[in-house]
C-alpha positions in Angstrom: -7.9 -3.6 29.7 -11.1 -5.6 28.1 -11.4 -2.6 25.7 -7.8 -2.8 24.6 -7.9 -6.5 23.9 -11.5 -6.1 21.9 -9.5 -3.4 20.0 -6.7 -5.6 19.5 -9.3 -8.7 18.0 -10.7 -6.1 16.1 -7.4 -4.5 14.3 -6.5 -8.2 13.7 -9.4 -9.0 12.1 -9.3 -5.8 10.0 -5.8 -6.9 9.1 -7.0 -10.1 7.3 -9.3 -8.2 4.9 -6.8 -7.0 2.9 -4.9 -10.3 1.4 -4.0 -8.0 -1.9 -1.2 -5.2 -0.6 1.8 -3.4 -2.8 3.8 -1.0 -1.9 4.5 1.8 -4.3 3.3 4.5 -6.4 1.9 4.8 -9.7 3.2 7.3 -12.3 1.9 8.0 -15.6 4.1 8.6 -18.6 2.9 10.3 -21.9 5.8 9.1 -24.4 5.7 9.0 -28.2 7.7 7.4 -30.8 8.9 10.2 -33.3 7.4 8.5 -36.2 6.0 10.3 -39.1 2.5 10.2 -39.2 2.3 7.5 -36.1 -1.5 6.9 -34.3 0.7 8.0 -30.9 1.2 11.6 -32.2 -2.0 13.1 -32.2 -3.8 10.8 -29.3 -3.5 10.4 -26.2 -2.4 6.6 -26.4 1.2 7.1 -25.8 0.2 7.2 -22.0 1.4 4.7 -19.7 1.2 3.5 -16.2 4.2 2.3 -14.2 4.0 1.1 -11.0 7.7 2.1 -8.8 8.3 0.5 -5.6 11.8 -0.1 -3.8 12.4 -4.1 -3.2 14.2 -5.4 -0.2 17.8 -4.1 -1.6 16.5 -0.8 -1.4 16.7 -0.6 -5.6 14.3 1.0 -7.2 12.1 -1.5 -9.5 9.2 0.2 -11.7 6.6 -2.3 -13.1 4.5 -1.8 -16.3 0.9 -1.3 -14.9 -1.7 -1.4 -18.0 -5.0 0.2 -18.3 -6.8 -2.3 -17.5 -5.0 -3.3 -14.2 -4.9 0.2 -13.1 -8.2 -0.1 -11.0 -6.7 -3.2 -9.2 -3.2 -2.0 -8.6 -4.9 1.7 -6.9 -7.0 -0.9 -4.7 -3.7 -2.8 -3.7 -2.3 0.1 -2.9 -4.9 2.1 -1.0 -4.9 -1.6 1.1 -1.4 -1.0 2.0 -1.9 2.5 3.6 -4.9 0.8 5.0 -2.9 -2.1 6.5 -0.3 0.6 7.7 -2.8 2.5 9.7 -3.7 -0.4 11.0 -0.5 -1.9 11.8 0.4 1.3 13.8 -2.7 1.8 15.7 -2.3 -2.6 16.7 1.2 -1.2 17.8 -0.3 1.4 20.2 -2.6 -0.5 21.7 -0.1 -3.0 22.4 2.0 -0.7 24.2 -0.9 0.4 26.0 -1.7 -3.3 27.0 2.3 -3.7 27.6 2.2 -1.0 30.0 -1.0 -1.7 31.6 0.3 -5.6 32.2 4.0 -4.2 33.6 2.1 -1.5 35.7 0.9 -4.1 38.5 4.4 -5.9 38.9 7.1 -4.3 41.4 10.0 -3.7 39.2 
């Protein structure tokens, strides 16, 4: 049971290390304009970076991400499925404490 609760403290812990979460994906979109003679026609600049996530509703929302907050927005995000692993395994070991605590009482 000690080893359960030091696991718990542990995944706790762990869960406070990652402050910056969102949920989502990213997408990348290669668009032009259909100008003439336009910079975006023969670079790769028309690329762009949304980031899609469903709010509370259950609506889809997308979010312009640019290039320079790309780096930050893949760390948020790769902290989320971080904080869901953990957030699962602190849910089995609280079942196993849960069950280990009801286990010596006569029902």
């Amino acid at each position: 049971m000690n080893a359960l609760l030091r696991r718990r403290e542990t995944l706790l812990r762990r869960l406070k290390d990652c402050p910056e979460i969102l949920r989502g994906s990213i997408t990348s979109v290669c668009s032009t304009c259909n100008r003439a003679n336009c910079i975006c026609m023969g670079t790769s600049s028309g690329r762009a970076y949304r980031l899609t996530y469903k709010n509370g509703d259950r609506k889809t929302r997308t979010v312009y991400v640019s290039r320079a907050q790309l780096p930050r927005v893949r760390r948020m995000l790769a902290n989320y499925a971080r904080m869901r692993k953990m957030t699962e395994e602190l849910f089995e070991v609280n079942i196993a404490l849960f069950k280990k605590s009801s286990s010596g009482r006569e029902v």
